[in-house]
C-alpha positions in Angstrom: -9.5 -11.1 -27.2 -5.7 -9.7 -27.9 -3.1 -9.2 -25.5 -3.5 -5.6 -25.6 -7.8 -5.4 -24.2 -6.3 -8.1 -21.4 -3.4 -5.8 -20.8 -6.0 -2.6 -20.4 -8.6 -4.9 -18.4 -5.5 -5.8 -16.1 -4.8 -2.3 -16.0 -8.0 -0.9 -15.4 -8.6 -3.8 -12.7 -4.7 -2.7 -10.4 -6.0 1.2 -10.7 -8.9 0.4 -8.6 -7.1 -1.9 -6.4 -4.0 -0.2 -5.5 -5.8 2.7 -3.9 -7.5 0.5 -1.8 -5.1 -1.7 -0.8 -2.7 1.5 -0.4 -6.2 2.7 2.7 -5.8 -0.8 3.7 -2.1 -0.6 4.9 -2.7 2.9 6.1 -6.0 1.8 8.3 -3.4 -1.3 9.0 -1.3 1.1 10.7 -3.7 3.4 12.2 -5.4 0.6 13.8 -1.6 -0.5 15.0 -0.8 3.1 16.9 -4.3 3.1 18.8 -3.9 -0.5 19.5 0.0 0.3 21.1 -1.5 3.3 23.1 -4.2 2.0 24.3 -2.4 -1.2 25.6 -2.0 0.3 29.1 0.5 -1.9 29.6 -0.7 -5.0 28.9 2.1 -6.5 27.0 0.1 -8.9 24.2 -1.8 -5.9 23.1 1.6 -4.1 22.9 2.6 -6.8 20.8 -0.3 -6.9 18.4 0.0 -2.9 18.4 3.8 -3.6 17.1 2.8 -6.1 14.4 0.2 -4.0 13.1 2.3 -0.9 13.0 5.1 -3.1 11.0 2.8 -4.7 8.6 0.8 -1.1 8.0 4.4 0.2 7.2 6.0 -2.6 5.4 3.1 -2.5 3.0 3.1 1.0 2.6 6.9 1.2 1.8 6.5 -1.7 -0.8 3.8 -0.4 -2.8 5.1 3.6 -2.8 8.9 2.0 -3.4 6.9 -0.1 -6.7 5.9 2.3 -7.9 9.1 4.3 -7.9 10.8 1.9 -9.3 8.3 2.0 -12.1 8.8 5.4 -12.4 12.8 5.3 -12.5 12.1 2.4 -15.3 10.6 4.8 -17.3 12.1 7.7 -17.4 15.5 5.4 -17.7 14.3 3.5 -20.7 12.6 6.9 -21.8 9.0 5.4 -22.0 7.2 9.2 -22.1 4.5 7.6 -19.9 3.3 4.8 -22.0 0.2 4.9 -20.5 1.3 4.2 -16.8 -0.6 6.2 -14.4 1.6 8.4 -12.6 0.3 8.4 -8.9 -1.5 4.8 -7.5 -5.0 4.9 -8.6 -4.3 7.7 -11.1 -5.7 7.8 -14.7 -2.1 7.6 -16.4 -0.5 10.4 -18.6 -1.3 9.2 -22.3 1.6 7.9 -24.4 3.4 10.5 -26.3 4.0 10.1 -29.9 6.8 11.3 -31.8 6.4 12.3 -35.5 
């Protein structure tokens, strides 16, 4: 096995998890908002509604702000794609080659 089928498996493997982790955080958050509104002012469920909501967003902001970090990375270092996809879950835009 060389580095580079262990770097595809990898790749192939964070494709299919991103998306879902990506409807995790957004169910995450979802499940924050109804939570919060339907407290009727009970204040623990107002609390739990507020974590959720947080943790929904905080993982939603780190994984969209990854990946435009990646993105700045390669159009800084001029990568051309290299293979990366270019959306979470995407299929990548293949590598360009120069002559």
């Amino acid at each position: 096995m060389t580095v580079l089928s262990t770097l595809d498996q990898v790749k192939a493997i964070l494709n299919q998890v991103i998306p879902i982790l990506m409807i995790l955080a957004t169910v995450i958050f979802l499940w924050g908002i109804i939570t919060y509104i339907t407290a009727g002012g009970d204040e623990e469920k107002i609390k739990s509604g507020r974590r959720f909501i947080v943790f929904g967003l905080v993982g939603l902001f780190l994984m969209v702000s990854v990946w435009g970090i990646v993105g700045v990375l390669m159009n800084t270092f001029d990568l051309n794609g290299a293979g990366i996809p270019s959306y979470p879950g995407g299929i990548g835009i293949p590598p360009t080659t120069t002559p």
